[in-house]
C-alpha distance (Angstrom), angle and dihedral (degrees) to the residues before:
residue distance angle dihedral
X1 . . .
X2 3.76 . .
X3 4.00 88.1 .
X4 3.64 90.9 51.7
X5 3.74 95.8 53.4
X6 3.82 84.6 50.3
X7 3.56 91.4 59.2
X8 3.50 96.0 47.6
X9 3.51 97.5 46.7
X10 4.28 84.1 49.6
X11 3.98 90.2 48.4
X12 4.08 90.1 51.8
X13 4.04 94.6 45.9
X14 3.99 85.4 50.5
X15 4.18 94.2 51.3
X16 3.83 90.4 31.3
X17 4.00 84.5 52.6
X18 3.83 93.6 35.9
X19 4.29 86.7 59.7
X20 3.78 101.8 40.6
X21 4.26 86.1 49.0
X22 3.78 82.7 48.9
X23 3.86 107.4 56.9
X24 3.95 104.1 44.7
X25 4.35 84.5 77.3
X26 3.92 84.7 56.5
X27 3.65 100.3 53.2
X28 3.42 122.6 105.1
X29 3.52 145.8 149.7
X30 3.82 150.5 -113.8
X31 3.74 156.0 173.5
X32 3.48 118.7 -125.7
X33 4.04 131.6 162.7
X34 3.76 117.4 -152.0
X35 3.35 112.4 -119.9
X36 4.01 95.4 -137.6
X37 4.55 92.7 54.4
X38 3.60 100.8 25.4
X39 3.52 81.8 -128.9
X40 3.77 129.3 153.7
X41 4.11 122.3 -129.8
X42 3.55 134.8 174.1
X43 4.03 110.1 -129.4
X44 3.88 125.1 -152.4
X45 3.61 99.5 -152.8
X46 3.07 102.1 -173.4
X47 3.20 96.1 65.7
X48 3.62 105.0 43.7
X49 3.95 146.4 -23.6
X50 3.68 122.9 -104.3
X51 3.53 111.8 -108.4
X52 2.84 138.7 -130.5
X53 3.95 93.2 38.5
X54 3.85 100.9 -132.2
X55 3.45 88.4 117.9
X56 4.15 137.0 110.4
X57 3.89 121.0 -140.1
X58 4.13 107.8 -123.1
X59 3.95 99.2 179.5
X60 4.08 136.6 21.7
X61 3.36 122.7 -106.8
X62 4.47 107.8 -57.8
X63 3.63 122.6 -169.2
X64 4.03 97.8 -137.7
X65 3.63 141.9 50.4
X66 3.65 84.9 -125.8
X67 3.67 99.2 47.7
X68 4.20 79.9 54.2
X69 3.81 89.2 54.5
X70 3.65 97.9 53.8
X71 4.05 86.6 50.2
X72 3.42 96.8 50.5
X73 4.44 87.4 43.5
X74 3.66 86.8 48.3
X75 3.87 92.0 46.1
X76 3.49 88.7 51.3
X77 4.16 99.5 -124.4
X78 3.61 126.3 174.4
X79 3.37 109.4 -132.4
């Protein structure tokens, strides 16, 4: 019993590892402004969608918070 529970538990760390190595290459970032505020955010895609969707894309995708930044600066948002 105890050596099955050991392999289990080594099985779940490998897919659980597997996953979390995965989604760092998909992140990415972008600018949007909500169409309600007027107001400026930086978006981590790859970790989510902003919701709800009243809101208009102001830069492609951008590998970096900073890159994101200088968008949004040379977009001229309000934060």
């Amino acid at each position: 019993m105890l050596k099955r529970t050991v392999m289990l538990a080594a099985a779940a760390a490998l897919v659980g590892g597997s996953l979390f190595a995965a989604s760092p290459a998909e992140a990415y970032y972008r600018v949007i402004k909500w169409k309600t505020t007027q107001i400026c955010e930086i978006w981590d895609f790859g970790v989510s969608k902003p919701w709800p969707k009243d809101y208009v894309k102001l830069s492609g995708k951008l590998k970096t918070w900073s890159d994101a930044w200088a968008a949004g600066k040379k977009a001229k948002c309000w934060w």
